[in-house]
VOBA-1610 file (N, C-alpha, C; in pm, whole numbers, padded with zeros to 5 digits, always signed):
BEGIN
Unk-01593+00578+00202Unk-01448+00581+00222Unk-01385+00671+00116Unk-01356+00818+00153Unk-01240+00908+00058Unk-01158+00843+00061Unk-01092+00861-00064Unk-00899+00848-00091Unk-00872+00994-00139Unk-00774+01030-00067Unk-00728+01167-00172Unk-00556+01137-00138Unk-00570+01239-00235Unk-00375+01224-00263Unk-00325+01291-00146Unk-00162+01183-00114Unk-00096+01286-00022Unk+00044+01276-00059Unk+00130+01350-00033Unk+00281+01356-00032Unk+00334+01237-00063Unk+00364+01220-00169Unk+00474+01065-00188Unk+00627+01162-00208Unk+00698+01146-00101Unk+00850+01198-00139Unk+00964+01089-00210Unk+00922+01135-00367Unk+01020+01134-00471Unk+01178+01108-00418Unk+01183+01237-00342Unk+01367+01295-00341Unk+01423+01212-00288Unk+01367+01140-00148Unk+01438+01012-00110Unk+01445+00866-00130Unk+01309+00839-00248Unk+01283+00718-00244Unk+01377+00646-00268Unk+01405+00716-00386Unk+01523+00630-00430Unk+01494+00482-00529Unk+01339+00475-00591Unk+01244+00389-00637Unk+01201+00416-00743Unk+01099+00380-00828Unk+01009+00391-00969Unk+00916+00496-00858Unk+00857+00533-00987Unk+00763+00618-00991Unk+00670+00595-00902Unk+00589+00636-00781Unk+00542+00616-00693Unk+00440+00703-00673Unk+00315+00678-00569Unk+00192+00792-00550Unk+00190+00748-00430Unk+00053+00833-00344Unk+00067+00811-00201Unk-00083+00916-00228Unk-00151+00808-00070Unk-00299+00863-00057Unk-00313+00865+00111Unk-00417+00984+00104Unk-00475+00973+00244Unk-00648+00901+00250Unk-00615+00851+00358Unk-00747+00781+00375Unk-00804+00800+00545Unk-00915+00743+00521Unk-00931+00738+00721Unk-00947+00604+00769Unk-00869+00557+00865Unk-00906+00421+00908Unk-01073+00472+01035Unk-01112+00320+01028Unk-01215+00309+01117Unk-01275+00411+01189Unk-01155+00470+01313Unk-01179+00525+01403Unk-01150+00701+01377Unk-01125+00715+01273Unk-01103+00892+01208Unk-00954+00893+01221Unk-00885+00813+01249Unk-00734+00838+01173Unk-00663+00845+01075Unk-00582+00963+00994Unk-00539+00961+00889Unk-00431+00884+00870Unk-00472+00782+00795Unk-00345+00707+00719Unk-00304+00780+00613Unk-00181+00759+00596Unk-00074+00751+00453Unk-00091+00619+00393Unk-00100+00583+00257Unk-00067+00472+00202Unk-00007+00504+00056Unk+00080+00422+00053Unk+00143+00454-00105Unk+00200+00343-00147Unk+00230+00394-00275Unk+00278+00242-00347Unk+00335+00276-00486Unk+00393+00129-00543Unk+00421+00174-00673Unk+00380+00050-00778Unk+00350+00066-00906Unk+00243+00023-01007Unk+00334-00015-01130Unk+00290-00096-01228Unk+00333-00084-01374Unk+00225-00141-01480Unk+00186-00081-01574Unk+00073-00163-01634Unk+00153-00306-01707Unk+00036-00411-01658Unk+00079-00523-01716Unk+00095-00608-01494Unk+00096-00542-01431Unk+00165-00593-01281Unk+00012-00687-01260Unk+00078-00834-01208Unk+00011-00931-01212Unk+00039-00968-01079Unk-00011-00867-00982Unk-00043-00895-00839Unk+00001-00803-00757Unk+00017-00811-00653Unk+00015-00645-00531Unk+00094-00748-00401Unk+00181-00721-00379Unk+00275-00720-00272Unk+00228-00584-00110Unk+00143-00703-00044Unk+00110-00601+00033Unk+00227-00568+00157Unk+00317-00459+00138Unk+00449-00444+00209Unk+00422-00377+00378Unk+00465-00477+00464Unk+00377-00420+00639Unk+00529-00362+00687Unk+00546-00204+00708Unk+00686-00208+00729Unk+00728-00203+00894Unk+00811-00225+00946Unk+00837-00196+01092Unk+00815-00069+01189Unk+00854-00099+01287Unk+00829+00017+01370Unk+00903+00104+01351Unk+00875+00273+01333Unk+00954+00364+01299Unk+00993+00408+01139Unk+00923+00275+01067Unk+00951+00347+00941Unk+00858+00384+00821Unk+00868+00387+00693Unk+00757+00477+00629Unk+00800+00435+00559Unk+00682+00463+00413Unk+00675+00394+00287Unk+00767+00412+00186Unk+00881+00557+00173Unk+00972+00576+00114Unk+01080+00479+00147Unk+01107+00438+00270Unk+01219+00359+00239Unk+01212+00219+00176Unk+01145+00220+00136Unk+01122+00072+00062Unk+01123+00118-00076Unk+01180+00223-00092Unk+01160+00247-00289Unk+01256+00142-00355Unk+01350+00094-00314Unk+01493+00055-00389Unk+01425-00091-00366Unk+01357-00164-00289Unk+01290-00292-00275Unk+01158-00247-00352Unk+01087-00183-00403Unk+00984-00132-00467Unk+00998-00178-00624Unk+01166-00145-00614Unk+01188-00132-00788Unk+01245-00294-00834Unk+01287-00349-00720Unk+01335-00513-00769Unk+01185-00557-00792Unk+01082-00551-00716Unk+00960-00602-00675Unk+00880-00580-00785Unk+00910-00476-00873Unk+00845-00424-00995Unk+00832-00485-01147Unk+01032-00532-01104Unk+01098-00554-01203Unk+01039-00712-01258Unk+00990-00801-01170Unk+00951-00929-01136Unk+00827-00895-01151Unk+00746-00782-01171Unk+00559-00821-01243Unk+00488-00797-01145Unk+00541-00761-01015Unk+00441-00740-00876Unk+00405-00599-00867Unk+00297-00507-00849Unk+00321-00394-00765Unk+00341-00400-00639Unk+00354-00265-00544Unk+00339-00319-00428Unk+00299-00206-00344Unk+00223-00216-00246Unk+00101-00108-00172Unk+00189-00099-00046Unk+00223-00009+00071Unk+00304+00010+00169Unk+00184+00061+00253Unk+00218+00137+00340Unk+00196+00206+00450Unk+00253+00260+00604Unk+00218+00403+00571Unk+00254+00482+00744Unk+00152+00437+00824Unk+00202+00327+00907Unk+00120+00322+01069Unk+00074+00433+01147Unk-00034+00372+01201Unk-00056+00526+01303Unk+00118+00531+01370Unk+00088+00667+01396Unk+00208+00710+01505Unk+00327+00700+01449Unk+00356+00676+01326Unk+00448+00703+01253Unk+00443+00763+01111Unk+00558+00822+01031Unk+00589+00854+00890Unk+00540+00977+00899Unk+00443+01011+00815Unk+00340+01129+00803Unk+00220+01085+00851Unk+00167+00948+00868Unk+00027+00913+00916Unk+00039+00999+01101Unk-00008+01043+01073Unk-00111+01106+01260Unk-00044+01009+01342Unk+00022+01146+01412Unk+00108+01095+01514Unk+00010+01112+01638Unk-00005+01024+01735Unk-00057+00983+01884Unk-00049+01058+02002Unk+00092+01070+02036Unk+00169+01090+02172Unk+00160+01216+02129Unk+00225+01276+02292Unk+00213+01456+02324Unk+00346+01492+02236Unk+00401+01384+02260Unk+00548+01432+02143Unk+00570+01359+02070Unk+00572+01421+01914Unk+00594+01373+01798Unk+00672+01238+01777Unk+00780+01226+01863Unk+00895+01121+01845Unk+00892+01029+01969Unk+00815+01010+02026Unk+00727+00926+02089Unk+00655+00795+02004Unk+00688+00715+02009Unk+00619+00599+01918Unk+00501+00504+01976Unk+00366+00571+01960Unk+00259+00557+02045Unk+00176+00510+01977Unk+00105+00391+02062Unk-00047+00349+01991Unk-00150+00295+02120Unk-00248+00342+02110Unk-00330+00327+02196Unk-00350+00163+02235Unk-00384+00087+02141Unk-00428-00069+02110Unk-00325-00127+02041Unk-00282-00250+01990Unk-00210-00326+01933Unk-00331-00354+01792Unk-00440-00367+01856Unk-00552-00394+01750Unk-00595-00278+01660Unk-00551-00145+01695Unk-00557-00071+01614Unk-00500-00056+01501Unk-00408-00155+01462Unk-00351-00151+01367Unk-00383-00186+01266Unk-00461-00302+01297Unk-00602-00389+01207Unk-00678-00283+01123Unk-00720-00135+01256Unk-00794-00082+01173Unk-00701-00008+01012Unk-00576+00052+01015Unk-00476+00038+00956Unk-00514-00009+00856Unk-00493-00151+00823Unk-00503-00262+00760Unk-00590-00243+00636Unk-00706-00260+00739Unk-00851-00218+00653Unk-00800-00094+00609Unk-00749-00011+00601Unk-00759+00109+00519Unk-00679+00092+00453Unk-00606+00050+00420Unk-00466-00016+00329Unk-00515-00061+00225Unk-00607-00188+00251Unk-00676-00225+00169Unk-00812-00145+00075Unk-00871-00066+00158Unk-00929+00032+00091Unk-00929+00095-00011Unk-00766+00133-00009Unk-00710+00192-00092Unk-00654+00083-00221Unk-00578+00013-00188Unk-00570-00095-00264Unk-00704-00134-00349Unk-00821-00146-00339Unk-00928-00116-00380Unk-00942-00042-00493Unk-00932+00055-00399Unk-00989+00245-00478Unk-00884+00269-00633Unk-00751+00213-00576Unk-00658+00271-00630Unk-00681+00159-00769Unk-00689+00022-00747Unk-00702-00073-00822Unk-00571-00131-00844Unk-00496-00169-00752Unk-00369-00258-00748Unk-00415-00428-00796Unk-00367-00500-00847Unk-00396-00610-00907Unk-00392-00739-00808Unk-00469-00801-00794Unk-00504-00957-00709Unk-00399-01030-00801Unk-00391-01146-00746Unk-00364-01180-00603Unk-00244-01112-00529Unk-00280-01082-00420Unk-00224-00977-00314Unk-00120-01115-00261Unk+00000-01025-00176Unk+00093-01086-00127Unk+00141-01056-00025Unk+00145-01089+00101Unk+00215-01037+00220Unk+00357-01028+00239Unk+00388-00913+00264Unk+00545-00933+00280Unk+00563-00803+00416Unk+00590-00888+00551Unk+00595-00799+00647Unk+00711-00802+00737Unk+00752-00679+00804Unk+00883-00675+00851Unk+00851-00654+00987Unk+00940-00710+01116Unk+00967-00664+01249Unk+00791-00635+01270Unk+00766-00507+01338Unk+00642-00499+01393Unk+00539-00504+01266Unk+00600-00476+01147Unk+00473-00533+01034Unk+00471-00660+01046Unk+00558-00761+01100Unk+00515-00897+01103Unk+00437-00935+01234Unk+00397-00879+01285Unk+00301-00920+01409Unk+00161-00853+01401Unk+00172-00688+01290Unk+00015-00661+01215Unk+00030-00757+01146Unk+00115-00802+01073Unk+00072-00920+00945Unk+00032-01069+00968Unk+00083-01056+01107Unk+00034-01259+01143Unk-00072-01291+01221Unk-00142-01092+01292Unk-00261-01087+01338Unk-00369-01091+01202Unk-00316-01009+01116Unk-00420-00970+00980Unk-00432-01075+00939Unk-00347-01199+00924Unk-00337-01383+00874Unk-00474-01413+00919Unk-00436-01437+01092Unk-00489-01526+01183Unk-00661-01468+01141Unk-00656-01304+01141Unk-00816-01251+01078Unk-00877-01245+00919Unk-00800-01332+00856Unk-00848-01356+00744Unk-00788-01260+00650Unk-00692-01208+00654Unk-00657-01130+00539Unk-00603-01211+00437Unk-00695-01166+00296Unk-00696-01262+00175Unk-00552-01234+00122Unk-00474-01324+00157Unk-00351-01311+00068Unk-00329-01481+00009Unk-00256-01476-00115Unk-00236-01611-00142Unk-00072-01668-00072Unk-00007-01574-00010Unk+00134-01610+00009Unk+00141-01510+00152Unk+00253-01540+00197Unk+00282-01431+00317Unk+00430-01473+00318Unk+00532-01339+00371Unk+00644-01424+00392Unk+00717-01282+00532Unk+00791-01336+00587Unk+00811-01217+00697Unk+01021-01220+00666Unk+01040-01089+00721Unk+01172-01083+00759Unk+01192-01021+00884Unk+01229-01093+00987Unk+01214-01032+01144Unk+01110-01015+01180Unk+01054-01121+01154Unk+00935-01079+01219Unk+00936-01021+01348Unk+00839-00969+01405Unk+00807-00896+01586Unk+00759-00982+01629Unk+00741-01119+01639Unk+00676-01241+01718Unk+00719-01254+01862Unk+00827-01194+01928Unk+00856-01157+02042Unk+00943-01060+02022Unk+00997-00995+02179Unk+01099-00855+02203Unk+01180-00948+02264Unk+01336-00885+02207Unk+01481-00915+02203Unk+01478-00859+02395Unk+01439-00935+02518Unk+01470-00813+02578Unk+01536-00932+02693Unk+01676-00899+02807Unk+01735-00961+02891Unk+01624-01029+02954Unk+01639-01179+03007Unk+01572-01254+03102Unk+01544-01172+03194Unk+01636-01167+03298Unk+01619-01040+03427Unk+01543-00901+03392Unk+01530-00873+03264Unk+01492-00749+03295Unk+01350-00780+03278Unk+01258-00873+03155Unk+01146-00900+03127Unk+01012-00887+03191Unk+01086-00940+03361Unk+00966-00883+03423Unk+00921-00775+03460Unk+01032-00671+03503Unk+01020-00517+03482Unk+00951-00474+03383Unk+01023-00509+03259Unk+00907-00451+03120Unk+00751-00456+03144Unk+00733-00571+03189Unk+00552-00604+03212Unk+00522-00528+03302Unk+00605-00502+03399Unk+00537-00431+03543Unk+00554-00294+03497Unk+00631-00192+03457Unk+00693-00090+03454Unk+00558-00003+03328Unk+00547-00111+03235Unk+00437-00087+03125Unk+00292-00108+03145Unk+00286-00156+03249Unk+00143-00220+03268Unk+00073-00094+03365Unk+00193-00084+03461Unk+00137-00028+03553Unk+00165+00137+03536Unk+00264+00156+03452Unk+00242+00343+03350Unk+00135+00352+03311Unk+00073+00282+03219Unk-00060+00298+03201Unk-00130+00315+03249Unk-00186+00261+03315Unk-00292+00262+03437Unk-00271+00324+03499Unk-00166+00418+03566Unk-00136+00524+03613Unk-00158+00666+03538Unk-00182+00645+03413Unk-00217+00757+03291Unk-00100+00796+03233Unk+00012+00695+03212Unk+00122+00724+03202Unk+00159+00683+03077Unk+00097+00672+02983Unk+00065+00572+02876Unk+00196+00651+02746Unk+00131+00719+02782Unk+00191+00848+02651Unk+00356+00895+02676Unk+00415+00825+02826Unk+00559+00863+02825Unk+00624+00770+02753Unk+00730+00798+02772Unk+00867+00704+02680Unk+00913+00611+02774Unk+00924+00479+02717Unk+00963+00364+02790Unk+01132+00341+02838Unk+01069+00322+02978Unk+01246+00321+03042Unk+01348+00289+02932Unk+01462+00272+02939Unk+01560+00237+02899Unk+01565+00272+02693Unk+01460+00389+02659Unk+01481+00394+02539Unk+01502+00564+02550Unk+01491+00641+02424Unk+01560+00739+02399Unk+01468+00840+02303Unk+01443+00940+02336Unk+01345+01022+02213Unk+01414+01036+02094Unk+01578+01025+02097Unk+01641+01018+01946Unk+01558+00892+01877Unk+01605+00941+01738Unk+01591+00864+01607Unk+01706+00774+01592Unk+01657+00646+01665Unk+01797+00522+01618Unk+01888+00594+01518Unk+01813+00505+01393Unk+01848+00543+01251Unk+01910+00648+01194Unk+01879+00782+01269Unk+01890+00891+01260Unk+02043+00941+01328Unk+02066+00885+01448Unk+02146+00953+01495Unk+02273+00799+01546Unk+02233+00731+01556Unk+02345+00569+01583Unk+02478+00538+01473Unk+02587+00612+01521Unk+02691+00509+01424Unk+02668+00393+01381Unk+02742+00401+01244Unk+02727+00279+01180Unk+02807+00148+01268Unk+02865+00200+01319Unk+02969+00050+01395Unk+02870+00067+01452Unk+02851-00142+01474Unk+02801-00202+01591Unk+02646-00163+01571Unk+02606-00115+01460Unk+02436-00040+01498Unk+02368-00213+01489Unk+02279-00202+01494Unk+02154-00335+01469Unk+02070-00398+01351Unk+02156-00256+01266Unk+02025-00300+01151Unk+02073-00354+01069Unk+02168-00323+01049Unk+02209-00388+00903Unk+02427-00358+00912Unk+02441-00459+00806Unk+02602-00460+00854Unk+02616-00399+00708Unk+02543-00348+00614Unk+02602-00257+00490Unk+02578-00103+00534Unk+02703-00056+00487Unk+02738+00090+00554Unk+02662+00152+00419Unk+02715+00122+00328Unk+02595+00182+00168Unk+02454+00177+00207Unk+02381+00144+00277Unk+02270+00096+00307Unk+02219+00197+00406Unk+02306+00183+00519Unk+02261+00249+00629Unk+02295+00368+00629Unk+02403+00454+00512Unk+02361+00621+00489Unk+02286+00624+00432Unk+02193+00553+00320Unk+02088+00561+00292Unk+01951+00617+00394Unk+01968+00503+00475Unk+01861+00503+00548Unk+01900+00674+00648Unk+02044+00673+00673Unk+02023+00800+00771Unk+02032+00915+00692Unk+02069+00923+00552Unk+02060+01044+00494Unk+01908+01100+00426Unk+01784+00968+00446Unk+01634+00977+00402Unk+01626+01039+00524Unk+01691+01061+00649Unk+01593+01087+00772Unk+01660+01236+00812Unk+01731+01260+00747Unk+01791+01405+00760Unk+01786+01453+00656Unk+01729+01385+00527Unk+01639+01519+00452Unk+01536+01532+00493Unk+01449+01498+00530Unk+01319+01450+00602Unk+01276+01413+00715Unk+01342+01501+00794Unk+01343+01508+00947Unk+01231+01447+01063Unk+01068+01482+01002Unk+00967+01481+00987Unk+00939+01367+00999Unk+01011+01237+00923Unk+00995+01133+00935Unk+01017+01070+01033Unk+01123+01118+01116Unk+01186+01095+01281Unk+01108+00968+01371Unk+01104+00910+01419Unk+01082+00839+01522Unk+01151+00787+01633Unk+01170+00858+01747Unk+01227+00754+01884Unk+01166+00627+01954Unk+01215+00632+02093Unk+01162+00490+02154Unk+00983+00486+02160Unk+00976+00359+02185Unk+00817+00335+02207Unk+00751+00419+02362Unk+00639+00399+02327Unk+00566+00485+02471Unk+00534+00307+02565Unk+00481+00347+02668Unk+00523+00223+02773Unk+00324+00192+02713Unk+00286+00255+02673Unk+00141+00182+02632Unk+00171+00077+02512Unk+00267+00141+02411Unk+00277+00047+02328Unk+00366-00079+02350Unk+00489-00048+02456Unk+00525-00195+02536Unk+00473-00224+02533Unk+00364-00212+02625Unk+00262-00301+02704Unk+00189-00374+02611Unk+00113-00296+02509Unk+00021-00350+02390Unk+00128-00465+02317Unk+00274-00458+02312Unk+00357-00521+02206Unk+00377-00663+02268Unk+00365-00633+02414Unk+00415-00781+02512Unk+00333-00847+02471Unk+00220-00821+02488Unk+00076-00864+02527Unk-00008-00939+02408Unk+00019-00857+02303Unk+00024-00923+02162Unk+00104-01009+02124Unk+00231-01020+02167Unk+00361-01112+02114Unk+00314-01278+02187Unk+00286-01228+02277Unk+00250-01343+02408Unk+00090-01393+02299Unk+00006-01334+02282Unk-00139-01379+02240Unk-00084-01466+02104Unk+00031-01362+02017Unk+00030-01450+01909Unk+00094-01570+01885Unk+00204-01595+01983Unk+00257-01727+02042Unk+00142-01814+02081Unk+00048-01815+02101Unk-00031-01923+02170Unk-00162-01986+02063Unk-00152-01857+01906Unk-00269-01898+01831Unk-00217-02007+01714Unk-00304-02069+01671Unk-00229-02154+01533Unk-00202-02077+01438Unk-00127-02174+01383Unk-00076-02104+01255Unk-00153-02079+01132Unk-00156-01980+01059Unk-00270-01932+00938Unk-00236-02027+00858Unk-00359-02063+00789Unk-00320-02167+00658Unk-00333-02077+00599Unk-00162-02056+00532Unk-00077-01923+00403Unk+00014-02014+00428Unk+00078-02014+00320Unk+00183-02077+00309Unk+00280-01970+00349Unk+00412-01974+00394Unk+00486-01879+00454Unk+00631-01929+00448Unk+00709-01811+00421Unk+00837-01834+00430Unk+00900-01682+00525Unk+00979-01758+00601Unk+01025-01664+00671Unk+01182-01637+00708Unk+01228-01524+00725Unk+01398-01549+00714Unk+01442-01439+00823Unk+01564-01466+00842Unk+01596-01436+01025Unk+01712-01479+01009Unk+01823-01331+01041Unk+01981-01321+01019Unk+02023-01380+01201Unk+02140-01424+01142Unk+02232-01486+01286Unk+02264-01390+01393Unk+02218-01208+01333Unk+02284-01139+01468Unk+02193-01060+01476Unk+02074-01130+01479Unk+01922-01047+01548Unk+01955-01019+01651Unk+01930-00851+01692Unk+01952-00824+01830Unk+01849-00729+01850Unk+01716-00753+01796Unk+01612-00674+01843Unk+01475-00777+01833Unk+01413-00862+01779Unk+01297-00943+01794Unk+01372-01075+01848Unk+01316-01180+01921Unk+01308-01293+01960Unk+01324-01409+01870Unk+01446-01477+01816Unk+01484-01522+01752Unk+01408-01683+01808Unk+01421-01701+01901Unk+01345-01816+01968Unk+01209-01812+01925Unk+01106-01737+01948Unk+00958-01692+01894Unk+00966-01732+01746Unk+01066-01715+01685Unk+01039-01675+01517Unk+01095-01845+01488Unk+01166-01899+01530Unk+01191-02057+01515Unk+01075-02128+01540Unk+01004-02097+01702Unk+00892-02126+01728Unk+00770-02195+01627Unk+00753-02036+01606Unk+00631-02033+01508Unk+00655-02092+01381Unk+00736-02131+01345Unk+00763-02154+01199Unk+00763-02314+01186Unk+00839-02382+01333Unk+00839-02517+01361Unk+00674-02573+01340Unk+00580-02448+01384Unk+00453-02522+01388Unk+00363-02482+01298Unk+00444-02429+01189Unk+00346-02353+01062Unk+00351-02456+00950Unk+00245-02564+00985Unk+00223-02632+00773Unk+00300-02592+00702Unk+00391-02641+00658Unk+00432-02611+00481Unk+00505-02476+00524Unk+00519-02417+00612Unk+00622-02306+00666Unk+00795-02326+00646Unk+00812-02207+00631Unk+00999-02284+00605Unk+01071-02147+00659Unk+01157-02189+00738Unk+01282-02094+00840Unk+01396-02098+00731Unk+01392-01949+00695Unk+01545-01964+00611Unk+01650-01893+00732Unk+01763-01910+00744Unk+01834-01841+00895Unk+01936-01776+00733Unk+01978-01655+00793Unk+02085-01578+00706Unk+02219-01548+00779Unk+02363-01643+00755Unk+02425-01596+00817Unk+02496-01442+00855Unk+02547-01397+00945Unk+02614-01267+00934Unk+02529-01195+00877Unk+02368-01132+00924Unk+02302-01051+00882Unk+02195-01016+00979Unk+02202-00854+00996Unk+02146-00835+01122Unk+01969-00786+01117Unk+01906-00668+01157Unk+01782-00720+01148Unk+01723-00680+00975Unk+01779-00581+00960Unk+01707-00532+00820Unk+01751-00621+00669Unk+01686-00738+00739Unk+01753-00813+00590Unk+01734-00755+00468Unk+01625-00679+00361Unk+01586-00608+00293Unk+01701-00483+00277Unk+01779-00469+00393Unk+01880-00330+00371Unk+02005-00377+00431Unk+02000-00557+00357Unk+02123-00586+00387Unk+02283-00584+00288Unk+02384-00624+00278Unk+02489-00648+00203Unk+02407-00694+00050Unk+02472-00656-00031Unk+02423-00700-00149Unk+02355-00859-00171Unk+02419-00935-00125Unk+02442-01057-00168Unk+02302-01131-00052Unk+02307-01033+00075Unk+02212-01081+00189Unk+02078-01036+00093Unk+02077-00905+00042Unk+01983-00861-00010Unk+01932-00933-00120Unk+01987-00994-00224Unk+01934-01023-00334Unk+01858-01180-00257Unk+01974-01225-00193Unk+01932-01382-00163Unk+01782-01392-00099Unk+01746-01299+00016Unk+01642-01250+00036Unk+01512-01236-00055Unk+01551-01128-00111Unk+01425-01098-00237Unk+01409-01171-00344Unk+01528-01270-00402Unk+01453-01335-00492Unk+01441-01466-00426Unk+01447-01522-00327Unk+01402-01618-00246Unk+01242-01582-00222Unk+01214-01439-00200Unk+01097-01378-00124Unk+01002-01423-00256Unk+01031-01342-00391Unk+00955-01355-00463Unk+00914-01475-00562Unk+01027-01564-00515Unk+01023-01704-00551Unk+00937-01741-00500Unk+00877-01727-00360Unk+00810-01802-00248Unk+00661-01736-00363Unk+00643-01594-00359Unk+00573-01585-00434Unk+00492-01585-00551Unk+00595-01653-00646Unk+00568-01697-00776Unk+00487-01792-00754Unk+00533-01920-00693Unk+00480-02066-00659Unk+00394-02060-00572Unk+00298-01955-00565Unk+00179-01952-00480Unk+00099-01838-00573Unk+00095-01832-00718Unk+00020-01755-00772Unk+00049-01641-00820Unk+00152-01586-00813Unk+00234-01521-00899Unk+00282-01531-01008Unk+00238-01430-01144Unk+00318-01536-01277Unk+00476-01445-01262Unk+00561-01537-01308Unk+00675-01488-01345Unk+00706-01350-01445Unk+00797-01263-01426Unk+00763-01154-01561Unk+00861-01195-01687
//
């Protein structure tokens, strides 16, 4: 297993001092993985980020996370950031398998390895990093803590329309249709191009030029709607992971009142039947709790890293 260095962009992080490596998962795909370090850091925050986004935007959560004694290791998913994009078009958000992400995983850790980030490791996964992260649970990934924000445990999507999604995705595929863009989404960049009124992610406007001014220096980073293979893979997984038990990790999980993109029902669900699991609900806060209002934000992260102290974390 090579590690060699790749592009960590500085200009937008907006974070501590940071590096970034290429590696190959399993199947010859180039991952990105990066992270940020301090000597003396008494454990590794393994950070799973959502669909569409990349390891720079987590610099400003990098540096609270730092400040508290943790490092913390990120990663570009296939088909997004700079990791090897899939689809015939770049802004296409494509993955062959749902399980490929696993392979991901393993290379994450690889690096984490190579690089020598400090045990005990910590899960902290967002939106579609929380459904690699509660598959990577259920497969034994050694963490002493896990905690999710939005998780992806189901899709936000109308009753009436749901069954379309299954049919429309199931049967693109199998038609060789895998690699187009899924009805009702858009090759724009949400993030990129969505007024701040009314957007989904977050109700701090400081926040969200952040996020859209990282994606228009860094264009490159871009991501539109999903491809109807990765519907299909996302249903199909959401549905498998609803039906498995819950990982013995202790887990804390938190989920704003105006989720309007994962399954707020799914994420109550799972948590009702997780041991020693605990549902924090955040009022007036939409999905990017991490890139929420100040006050959403802090309550969040030092709740997060609280969860993590008391599972093996020393305090700094």
């Amino acid at each position: 297993m090579a590690v060699e260095p790749a592009p960590y962009l500085d200009d937008i992080a907006d974070g501590p001092a940071g590096g970034a490596w290429w590696v190959r998962a399993s199947d010859g795909v180039r991952v990105r993985v990066g992270g940020w370090t301090a000597p003396g850091a008494r454990g590794t925050v393994l950070l799973f980020p959502g669909r569409t986004e990349f390891i720079e935007k987590y610099g400003r959560v990098a540096r609270d996370v730092l400040a508290q004694g943790l490092a913390v290791l990120s990663i570009d998913w296939r088909g997004q950031g700079l990791t090897e994009r899939l689809a015939p078009g770049p802004l296409i958000g494509h993955v062959h398998a749902f399980a490929d992400y696993q392979r991901d995983v393993a290379a994450m850790l690889d690096v984490a390895e190579a690089q020598g980030f400090p045990r005990p490791y910590h899960l902290l996964g967002h939106s579609m990093g929380g459904a690699i992260g509660l598959r990577a649970l259920i497969e034994g990934l050694d963490v002493a803590s896990a905690a999710f924000t939005a998780p992806m445990w189901g899709i936000l999507i109308a009753a009436h329309l749901r069954p379309a999604a299954w049919v429309v995705s199931w049967s693109g595929r199998r038609a060789g249709l895998g690699h187009r863009i899924a009805p009702g989404t858009t090759i724009e960049c949400y993030a990129a191009t969505a007024p701040f009124e009314d957007n989904t992610l977050t109700t701090c406007p400081e926040n969200y030029a952040f996020m859209q001014d990282q994606l228009a220096r860094r264009p490159e980073l871009q991501l539109g709607g999903p491809s109807l293979a990765w519907l299909n893979e996302a249903l199909v997984e959401c549905r498998a992971l609803a039906r498995a038990p819950a990982p013995r990790v202790p887990c804390l999980t938190w989920l704003g009142t105006r989720e309007r993109i994962v399954h707020p029902g799914r994420i109550e669900d799972r948590m009702a039947r997780w041991p020693g699991g605990r549902l924090e609900v955040v009022e007036d806060a939409e999905h990017e709790l991490l890139m929420e209002r100040r006050e959403i934000r802090e309550r969040v992260t030092a709740g997060t890293l609280a969860h993590f102290r008391s599972h093996g974390a020393a305090a700094a």
